[in-house]
N, CA, C and O atoms as a MOPAC input file, in Angstrom:
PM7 MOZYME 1SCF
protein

 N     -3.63600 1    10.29100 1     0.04500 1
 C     -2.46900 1    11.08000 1     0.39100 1
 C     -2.67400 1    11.76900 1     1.73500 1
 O     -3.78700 1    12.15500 1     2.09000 1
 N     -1.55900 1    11.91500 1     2.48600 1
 C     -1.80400 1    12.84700 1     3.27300 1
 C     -1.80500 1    14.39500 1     3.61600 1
 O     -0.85200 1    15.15800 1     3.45400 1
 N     -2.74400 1    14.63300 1     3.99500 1
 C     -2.88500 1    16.20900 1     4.13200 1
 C     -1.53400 1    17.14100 1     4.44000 1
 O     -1.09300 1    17.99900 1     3.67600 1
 N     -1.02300 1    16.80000 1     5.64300 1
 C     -0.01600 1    17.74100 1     5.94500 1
 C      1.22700 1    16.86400 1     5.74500 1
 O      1.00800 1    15.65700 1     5.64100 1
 N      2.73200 1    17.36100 1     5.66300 1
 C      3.13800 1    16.41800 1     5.72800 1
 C      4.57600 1    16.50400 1     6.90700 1
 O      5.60300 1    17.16100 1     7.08000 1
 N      3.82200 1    15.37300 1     7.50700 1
 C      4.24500 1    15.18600 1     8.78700 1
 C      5.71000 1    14.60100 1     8.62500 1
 O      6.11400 1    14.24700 1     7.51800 1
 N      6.29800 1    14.53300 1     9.48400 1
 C      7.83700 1    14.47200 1     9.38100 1
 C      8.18900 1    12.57600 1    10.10300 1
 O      7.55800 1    12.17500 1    11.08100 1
 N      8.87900 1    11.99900 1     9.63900 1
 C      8.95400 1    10.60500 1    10.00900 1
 C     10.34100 1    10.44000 1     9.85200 1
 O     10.72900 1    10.88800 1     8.77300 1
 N     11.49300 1     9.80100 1    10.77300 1
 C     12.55900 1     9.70000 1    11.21000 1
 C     13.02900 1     7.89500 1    10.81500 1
 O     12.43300 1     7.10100 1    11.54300 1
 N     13.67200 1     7.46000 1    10.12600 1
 C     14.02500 1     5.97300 1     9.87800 1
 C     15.68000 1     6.17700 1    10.59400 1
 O     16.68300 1     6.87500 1    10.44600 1
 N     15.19300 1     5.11900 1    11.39600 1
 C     16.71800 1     4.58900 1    11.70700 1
 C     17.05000 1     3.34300 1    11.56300 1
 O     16.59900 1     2.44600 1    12.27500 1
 N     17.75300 1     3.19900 1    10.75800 1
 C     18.57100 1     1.47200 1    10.27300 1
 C     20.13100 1     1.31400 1     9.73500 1
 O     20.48900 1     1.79700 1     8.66100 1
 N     20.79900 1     0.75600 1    10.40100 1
 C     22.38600 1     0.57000 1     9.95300 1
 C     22.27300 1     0.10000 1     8.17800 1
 O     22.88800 1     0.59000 1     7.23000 1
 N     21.75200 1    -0.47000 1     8.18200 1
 C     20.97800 1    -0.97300 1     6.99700 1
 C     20.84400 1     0.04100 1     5.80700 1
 O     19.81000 1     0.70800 1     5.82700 1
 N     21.94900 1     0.32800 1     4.49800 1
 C     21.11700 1     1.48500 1     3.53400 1
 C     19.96800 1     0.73100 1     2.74700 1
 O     18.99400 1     1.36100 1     2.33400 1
 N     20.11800 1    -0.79400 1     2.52400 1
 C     18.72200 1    -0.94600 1     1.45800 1
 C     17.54000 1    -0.70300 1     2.75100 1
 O     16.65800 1     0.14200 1     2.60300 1
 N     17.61900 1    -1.39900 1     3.80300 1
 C     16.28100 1    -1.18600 1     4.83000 1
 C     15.85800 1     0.46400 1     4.43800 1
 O     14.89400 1     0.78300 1     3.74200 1
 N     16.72700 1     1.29300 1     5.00300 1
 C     16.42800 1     2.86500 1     5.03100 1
 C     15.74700 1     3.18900 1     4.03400 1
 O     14.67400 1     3.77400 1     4.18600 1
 N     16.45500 1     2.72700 1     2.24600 1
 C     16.07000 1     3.22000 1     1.14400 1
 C     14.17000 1     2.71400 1     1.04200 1
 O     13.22400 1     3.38600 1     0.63100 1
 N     14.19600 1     1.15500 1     1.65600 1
 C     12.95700 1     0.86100 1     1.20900 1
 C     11.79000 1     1.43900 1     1.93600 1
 O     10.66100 1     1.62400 1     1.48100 1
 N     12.35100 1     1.76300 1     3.45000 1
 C     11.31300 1     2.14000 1     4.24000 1
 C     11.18100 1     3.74600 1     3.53400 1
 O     10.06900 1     3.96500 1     3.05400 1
 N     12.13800 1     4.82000 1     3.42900 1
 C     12.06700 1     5.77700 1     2.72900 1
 C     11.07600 1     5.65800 1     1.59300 1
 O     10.13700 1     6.42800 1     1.79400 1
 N     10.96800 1     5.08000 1     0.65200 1
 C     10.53700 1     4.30700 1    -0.79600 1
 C      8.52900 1     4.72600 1     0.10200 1
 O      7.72900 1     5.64500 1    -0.07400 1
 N      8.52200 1     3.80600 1     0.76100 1
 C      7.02800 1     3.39500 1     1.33100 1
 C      6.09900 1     4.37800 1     1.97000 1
 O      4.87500 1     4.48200 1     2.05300 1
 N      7.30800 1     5.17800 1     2.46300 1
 C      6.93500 1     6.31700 1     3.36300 1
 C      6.64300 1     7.42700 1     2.64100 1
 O      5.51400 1     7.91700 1     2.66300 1
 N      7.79200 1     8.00700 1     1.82200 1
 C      7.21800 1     8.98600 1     0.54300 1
 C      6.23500 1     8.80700 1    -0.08000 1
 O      5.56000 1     9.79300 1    -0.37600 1
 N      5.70300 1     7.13900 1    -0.60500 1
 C      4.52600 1     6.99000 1    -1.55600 1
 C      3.37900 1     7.31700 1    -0.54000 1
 O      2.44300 1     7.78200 1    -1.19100 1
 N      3.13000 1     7.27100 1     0.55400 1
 C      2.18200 1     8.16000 1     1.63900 1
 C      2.27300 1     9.44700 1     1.84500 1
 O      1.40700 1    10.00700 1     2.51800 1
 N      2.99000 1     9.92200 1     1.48000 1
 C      2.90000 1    11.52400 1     1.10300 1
 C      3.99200 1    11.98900 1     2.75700 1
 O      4.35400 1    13.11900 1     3.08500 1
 N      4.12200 1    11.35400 1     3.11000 1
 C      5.27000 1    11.61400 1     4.47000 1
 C      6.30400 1    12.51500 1     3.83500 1
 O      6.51100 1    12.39500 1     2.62800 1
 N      7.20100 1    13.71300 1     4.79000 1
 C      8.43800 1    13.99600 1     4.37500 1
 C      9.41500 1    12.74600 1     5.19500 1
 O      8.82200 1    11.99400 1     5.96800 1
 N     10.42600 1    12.63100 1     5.05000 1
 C     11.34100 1    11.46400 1     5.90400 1
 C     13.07900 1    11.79600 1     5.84100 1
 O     13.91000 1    12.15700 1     5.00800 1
 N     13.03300 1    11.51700 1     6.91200 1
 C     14.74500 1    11.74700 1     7.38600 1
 C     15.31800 1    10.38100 1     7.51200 1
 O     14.52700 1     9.43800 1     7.47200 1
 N     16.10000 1    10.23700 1     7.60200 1
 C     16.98800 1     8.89400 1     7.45900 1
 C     18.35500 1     8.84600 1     7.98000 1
 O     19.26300 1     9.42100 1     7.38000 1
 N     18.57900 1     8.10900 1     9.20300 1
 C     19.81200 1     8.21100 1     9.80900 1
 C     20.12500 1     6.72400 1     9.66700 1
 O     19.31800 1     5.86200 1     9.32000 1
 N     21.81000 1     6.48500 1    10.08200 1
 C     22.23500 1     5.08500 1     9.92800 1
 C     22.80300 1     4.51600 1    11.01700 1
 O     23.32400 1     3.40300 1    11.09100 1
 N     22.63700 1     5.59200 1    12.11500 1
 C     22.57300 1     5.05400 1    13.86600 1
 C     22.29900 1     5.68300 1    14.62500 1
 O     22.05000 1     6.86200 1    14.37300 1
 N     22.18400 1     4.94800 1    16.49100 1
 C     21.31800 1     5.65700 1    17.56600 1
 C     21.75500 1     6.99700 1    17.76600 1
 O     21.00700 1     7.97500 1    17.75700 1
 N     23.57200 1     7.02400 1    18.03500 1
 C     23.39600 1     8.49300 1    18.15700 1
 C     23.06500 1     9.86600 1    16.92700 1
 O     22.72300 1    10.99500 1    17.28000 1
 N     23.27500 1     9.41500 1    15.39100 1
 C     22.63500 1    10.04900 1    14.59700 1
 C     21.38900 1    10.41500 1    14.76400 1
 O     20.93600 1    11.46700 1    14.31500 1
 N     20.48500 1     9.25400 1    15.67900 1
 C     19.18200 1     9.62100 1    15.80000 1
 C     18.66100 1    10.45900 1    16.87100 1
 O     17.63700 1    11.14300 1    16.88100 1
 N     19.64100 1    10.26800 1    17.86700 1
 C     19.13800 1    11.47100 1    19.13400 1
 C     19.59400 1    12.48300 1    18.55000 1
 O     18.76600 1    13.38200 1    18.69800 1
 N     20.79300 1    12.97100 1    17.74200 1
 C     20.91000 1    13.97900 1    17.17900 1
 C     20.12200 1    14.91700 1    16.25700 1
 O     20.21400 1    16.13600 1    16.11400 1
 N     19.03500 1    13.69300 1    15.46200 1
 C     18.21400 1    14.15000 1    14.53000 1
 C     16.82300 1    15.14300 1    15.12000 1
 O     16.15700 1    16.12000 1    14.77400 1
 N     16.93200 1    14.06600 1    16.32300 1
 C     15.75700 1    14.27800 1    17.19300 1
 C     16.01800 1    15.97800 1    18.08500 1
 O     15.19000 1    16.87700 1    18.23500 1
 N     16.91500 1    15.94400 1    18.36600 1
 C     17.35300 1    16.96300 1    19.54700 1
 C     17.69000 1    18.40800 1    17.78800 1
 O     18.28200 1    19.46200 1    18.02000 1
 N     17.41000 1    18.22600 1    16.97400 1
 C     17.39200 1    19.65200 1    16.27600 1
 C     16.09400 1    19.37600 1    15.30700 1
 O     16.29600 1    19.92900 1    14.22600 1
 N     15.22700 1    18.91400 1    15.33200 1
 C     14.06100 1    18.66000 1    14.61700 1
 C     13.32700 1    17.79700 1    14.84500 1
 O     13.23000 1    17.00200 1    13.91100 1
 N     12.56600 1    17.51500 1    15.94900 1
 C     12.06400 1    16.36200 1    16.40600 1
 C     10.53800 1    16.03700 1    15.62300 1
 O      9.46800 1    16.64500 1    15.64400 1
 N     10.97700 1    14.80400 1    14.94200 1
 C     10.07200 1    14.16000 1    14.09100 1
 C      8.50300 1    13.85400 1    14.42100 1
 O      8.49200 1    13.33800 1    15.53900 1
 N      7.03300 1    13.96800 1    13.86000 1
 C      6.19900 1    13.25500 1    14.49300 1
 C      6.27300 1    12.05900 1    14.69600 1
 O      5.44700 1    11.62800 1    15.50100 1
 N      7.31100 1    10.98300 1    14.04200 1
 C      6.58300 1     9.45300 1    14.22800 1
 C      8.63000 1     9.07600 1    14.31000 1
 O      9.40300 1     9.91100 1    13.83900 1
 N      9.04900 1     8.03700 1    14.81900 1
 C     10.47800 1     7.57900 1    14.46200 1
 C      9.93900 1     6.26300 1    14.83900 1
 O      9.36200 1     5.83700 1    15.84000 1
 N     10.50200 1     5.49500 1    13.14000 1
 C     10.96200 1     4.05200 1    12.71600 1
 C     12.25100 1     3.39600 1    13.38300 1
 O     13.20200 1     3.27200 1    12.61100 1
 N     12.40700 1     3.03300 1    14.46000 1
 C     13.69200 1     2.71700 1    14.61900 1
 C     13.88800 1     1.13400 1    14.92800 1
 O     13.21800 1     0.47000 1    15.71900 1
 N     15.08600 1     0.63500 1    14.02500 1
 C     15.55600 1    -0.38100 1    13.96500 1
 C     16.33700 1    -1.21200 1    15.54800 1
 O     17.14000 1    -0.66600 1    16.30500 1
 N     15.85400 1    -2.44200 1    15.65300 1
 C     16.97700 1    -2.64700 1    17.20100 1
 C     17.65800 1    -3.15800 1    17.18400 1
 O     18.05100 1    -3.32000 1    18.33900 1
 N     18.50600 1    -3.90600 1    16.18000 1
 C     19.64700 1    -4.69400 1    16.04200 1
 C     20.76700 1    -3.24000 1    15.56900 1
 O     20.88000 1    -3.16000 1    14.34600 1
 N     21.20000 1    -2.64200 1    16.00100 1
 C     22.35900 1    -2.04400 1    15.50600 1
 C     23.71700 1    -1.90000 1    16.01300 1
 O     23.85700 1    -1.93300 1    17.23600 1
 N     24.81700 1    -1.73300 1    15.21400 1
 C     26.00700 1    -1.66200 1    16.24100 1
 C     26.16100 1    -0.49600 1    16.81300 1
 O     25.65000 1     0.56800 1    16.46400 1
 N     27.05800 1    -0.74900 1    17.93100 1
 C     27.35400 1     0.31300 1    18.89300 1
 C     26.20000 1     0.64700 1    19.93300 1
 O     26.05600 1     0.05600 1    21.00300 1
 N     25.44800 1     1.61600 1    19.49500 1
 C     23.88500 1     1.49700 1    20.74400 1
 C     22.43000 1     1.27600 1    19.66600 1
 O     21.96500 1     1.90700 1    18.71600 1
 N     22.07500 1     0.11200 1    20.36100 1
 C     21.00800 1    -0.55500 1    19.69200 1
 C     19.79000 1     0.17200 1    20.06800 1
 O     19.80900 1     0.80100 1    21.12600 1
 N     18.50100 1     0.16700 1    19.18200 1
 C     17.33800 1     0.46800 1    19.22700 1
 C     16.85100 1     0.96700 1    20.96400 1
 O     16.46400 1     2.05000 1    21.40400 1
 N     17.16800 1    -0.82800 1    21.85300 1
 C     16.53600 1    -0.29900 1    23.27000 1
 C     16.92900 1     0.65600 1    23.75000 1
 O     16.17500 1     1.55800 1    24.11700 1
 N     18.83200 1     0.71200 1    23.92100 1
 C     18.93100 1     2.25800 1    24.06900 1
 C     18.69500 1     3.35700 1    23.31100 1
 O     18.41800 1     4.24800 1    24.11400 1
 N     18.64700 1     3.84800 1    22.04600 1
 C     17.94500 1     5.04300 1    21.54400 1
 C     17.05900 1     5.20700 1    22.04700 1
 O     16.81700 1     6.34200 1    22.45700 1
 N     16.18100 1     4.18500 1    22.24800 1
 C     14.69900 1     4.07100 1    22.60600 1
 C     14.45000 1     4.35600 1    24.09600 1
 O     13.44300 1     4.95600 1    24.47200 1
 N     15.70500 1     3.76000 1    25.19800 1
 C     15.43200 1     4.45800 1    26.57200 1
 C     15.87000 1     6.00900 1    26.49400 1
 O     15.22500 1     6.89700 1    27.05200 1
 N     17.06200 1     6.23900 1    25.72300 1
 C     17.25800 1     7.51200 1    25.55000 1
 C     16.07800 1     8.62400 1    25.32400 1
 O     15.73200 1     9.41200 1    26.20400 1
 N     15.60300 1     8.57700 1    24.22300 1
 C     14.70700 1     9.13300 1    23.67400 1
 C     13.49800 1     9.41400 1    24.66800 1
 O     12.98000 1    10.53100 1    24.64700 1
 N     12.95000 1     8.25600 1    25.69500 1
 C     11.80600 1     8.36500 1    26.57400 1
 C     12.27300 1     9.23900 1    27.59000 1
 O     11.36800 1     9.96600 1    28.00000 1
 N     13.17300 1     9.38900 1    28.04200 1
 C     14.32300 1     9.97400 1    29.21000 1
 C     13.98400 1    11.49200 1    28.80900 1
 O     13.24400 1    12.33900 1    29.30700 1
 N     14.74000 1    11.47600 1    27.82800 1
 C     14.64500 1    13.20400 1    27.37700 1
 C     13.39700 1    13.86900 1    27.02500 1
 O     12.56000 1    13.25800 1    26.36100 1
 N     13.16200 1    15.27000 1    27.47600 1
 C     12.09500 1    15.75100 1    27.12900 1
 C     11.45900 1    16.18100 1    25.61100 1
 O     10.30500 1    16.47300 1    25.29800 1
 N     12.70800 1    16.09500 1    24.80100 1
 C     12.28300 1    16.39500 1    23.42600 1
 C     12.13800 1    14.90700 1    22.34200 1
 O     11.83000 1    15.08300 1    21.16300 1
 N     12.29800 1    14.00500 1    22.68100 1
 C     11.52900 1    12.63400 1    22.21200 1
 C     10.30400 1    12.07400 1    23.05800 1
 O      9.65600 1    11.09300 1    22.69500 1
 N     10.12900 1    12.56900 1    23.85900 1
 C      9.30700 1    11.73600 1    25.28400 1
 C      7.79700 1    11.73800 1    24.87100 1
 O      7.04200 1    10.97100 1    25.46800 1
 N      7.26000 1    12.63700 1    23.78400 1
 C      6.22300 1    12.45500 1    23.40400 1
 C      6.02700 1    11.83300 1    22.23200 1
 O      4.91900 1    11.33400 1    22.03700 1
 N      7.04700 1    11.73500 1    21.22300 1
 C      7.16300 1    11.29200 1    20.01100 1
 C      6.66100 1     9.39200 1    19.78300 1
 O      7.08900 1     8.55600 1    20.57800 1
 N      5.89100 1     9.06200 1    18.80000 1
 C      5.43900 1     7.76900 1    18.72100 1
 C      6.71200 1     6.95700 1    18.50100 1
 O      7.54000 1     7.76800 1    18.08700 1
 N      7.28600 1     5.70600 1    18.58200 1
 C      8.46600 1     5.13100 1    18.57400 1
 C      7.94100 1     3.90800 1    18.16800 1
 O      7.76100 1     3.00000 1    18.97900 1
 N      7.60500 1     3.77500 1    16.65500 1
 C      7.87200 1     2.11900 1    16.04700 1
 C      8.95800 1     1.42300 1    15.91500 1
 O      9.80500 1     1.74000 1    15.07900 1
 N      9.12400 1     0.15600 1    16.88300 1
 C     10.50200 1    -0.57900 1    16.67000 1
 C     10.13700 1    -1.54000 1    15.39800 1
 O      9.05600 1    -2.10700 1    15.24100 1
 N     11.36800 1    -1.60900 1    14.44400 1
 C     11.45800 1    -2.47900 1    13.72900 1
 C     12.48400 1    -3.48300 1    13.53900 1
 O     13.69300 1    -3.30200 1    13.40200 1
 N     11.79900 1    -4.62000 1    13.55100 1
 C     12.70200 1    -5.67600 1    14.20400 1
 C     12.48000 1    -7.23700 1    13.15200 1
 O     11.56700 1    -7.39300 1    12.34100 1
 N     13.45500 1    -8.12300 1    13.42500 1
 C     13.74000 1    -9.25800 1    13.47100 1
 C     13.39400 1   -10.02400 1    14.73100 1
 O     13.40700 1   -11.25100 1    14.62900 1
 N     13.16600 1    -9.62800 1    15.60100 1
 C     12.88000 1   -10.07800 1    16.65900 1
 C     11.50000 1   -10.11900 1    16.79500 1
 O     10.87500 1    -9.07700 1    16.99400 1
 N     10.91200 1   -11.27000 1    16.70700 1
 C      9.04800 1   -11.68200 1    16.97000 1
 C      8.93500 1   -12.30600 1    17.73200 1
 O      8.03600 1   -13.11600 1    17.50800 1
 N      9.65900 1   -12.49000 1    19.17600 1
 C      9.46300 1   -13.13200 1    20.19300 1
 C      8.83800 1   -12.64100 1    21.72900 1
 O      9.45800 1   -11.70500 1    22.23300 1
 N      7.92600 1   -13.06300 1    22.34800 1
 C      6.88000 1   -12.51400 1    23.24600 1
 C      7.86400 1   -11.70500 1    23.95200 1
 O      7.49900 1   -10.57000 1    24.25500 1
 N      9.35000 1   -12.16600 1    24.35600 1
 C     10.03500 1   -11.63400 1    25.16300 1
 C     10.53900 1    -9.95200 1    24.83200 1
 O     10.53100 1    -8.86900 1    25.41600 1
 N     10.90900 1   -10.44500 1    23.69100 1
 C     11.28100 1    -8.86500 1    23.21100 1
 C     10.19900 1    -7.86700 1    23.14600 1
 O     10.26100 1    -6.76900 1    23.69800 1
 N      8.84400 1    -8.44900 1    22.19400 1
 C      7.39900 1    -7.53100 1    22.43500 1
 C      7.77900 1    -6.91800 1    23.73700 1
 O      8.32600 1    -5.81800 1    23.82100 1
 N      7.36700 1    -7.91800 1    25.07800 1
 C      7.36100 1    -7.75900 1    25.85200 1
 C      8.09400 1    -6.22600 1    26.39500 1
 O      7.42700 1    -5.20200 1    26.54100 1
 N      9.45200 1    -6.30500 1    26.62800 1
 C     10.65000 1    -5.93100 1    26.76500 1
 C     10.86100 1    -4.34400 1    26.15200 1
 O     11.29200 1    -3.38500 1    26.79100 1
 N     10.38900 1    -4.36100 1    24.59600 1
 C     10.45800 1    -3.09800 1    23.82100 1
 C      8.71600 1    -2.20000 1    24.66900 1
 O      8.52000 1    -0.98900 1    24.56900 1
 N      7.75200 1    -3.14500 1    25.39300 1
 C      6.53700 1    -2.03700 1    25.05500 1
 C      6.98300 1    -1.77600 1    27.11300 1
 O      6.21300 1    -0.86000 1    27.40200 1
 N      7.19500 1    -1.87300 1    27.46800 1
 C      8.33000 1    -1.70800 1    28.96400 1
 C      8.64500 1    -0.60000 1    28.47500 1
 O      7.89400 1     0.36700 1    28.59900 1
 N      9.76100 1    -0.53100 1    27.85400 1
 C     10.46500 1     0.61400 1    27.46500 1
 C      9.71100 1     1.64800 1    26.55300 1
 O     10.54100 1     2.43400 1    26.09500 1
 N      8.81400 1     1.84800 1    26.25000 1
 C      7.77700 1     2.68300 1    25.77100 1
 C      7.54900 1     2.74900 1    24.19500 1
 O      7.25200 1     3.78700 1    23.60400 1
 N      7.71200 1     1.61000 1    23.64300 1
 C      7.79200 1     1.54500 1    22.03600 1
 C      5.95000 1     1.31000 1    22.02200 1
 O      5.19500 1     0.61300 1    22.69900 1
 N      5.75200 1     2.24300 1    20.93400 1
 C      4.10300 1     2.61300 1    20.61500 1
 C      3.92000 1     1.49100 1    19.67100 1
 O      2.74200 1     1.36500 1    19.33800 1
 N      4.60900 1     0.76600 1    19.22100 1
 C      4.37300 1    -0.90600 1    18.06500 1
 C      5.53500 1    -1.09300 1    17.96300 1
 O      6.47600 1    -0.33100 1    18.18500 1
 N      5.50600 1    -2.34300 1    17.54800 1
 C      6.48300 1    -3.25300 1    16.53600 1
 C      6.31500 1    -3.52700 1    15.06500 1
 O      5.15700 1    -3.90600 1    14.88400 1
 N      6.75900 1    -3.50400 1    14.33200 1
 C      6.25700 1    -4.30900 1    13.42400 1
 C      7.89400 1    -5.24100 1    13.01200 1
 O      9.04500 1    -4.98100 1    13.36200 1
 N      7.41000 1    -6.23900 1    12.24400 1
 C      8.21300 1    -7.04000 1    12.30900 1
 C      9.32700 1    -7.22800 1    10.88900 1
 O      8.66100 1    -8.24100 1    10.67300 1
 N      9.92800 1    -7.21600 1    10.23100 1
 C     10.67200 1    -7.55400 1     9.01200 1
 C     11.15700 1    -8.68200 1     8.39300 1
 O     12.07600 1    -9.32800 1     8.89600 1
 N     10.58000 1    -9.01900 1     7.24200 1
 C     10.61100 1    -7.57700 1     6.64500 1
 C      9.37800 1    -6.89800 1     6.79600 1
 O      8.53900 1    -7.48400 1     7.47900 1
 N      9.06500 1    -5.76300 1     6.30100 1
 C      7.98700 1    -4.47900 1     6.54200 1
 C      6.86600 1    -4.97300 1     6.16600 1
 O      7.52000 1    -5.99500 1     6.37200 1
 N      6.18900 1    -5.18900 1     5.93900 1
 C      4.70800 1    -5.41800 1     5.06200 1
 C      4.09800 1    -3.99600 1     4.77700 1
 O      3.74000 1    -3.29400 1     5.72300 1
 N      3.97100 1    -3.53600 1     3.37200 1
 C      3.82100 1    -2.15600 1     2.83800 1
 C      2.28100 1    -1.86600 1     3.66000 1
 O      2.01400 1    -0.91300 1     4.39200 1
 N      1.75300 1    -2.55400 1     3.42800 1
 C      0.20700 1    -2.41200 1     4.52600 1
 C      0.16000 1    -1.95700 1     6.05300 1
 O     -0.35800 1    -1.00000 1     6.62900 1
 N      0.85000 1    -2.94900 1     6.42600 1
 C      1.14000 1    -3.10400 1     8.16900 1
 C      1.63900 1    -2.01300 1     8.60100 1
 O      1.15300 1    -1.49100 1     9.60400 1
 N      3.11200 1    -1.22500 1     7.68700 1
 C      3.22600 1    -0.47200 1     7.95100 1
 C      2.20700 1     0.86900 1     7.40900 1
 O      2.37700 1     1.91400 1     8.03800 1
 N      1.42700 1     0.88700 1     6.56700 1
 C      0.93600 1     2.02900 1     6.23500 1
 C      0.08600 1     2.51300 1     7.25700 1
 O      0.12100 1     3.70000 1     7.58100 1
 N     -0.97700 1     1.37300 1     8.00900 1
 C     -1.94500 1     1.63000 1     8.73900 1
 C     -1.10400 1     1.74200 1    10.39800 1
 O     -1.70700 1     2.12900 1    11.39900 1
 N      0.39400 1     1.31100 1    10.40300 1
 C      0.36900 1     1.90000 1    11.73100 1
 C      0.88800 1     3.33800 1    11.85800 1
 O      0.89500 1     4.07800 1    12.84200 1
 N      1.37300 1     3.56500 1    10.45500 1
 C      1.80900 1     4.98900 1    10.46000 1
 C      0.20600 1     5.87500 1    10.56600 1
 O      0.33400 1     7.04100 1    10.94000 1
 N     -0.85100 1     5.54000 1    10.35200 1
 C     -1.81600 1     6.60600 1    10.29500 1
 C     -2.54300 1     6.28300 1    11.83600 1
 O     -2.83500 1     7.31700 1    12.43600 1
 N     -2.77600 1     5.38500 1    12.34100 1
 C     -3.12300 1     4.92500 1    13.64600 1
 C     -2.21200 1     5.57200 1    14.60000 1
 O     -2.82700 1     6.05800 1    15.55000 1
 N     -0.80300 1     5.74700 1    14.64900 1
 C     -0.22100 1     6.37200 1    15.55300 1
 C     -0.08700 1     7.48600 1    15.01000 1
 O      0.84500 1     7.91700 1    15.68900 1
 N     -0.35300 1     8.39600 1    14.18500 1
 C     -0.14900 1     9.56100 1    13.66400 1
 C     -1.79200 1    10.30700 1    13.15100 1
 O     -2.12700 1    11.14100 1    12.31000 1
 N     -2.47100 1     9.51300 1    14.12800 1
 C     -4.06700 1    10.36200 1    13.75600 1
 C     -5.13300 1    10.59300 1    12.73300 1
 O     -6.30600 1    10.96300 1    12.79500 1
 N     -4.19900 1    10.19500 1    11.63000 1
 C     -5.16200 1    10.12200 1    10.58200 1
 C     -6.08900 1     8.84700 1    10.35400 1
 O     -5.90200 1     7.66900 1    10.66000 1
 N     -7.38700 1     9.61800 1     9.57100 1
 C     -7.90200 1     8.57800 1     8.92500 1
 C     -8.16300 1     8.45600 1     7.61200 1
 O     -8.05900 1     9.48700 1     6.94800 1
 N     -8.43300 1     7.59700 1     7.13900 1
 C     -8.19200 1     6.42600 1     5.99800 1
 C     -9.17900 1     7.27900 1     5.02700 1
 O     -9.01800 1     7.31400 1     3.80700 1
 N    -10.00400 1     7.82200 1     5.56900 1
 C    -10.98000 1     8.87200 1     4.02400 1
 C    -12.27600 1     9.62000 1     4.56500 1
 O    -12.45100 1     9.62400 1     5.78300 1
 N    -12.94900 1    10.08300 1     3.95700 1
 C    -14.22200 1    10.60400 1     4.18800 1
 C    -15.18700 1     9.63400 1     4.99800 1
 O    -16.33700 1     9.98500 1     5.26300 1

C-alpha cells in the first residue's frame, strides 16, 4: 500500500476506461479524480493540481496532445508527471507525445502491472523495505 495518499487525475471520454483505471488505482491505495474531458481536466488541474495525471489522447473536442501542450505551458501543471494513455503504439506518436513532454505511455488496454510500476517510478516510491 501506499504510504501517503497521493492524488492521481484520469482523463478518458470513456466511463468504463475511467471506472477501470479508477478500480486499479484505488486498489494501490491512490486517492483519484476522474474527468471525462481536456477542458474538465485543466479545470481539475488549475483548482487542485494532482501528483500524477492519466490522460487519454483520442478524445473529442481537444485531444490528449492539447491538454497535454496546455498543461506544459501553464505554470500549475508544468511540473506534474503526464502518463498518456493510448491506442496509439506507433514510433511516431511515442515519438510526438515525449516532444510534447509526456513522462510515459502506456498503451491499452492498461496492463494492471505496467501500470502499477509506472505509477510508483514516476511518483517516487518504492516497491518495499
Amino acid at each position: 500500500m501506499v504510504e501517503a495518499r497521493k492524488k492521481i487525475l484520469v482523463v478518458d471520454d470513456d466511463a468504463r476506461n475511467r471506472k477501470l483505471m479508477e478500480t486499479l488505482i484505488q486498489a494501490e491505495g491512490y486517492a483519484v479524480q476522474s474527468v471525462d474531458s481536456g477542458p474538465a481536466a485543466l479545470a481539475a488541474v488549475a483548482g487542485e493540481c494532482p501528483h500524477l495525471i492519466l490522460l487519454d489522447i483520442m478524445m473529442p473536442g481537444m485531444d490528449g496532445f492539447e491538454v497535454l501542450r496546455q498543461l506544459k505551458a501553464g505554470a500549475g501543471g508544468k511540473a506534474v508527471p503526464v502518463v498518456m494513455v493510448t491506442a496509439l503504439d506507433d514510433e511516431a506518436s511515442r515519438t510526438r507525445l515525449s516532444a510534447a513532454g509526456a513522462s510515459s505511455v502506456l498503451t491499452k488496454p492498461v496492463d494492471r502491472w505496467a501500470l502499477k510500476a509506472c505509477l510508483r517510478q514516476l511518483l517516487g516510491e518504492r516497491k518495499g523495505p
